[in-house]
C-alpha positions as CSV (number, residue, x, y, z in Angstrom):
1,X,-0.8,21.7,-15.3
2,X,-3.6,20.1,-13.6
3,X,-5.9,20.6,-16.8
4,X,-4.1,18.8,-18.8
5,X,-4.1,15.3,-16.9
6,X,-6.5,13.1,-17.3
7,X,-9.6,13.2,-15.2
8,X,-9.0,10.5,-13.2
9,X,-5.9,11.9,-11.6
10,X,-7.3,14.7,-10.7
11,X,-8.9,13.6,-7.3
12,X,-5.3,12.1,-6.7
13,X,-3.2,15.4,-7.4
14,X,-6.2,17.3,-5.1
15,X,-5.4,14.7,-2.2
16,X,-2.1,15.2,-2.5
17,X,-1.3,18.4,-3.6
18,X,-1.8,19.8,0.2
19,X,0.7,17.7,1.0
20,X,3.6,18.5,-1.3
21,X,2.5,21.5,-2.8
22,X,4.2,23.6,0.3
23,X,7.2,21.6,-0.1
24,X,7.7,22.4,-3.9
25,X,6.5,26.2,-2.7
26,X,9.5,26.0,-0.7
């Protein structure tokens, strides 16, 4: 899913990725 966004959101989804990403795990 990331490699379809465009570049510039892709520092954005790595910053906050750790923060949600176990969340959406869960």
């Amino acid at each position: 899913a990331i490699k379809d966004m465009p570049g510039c959101l892709r520092p954005l989804v790595s910053r906050v990725l750790p923060s949600i990403g176990p969340i959406l795990q869960n």
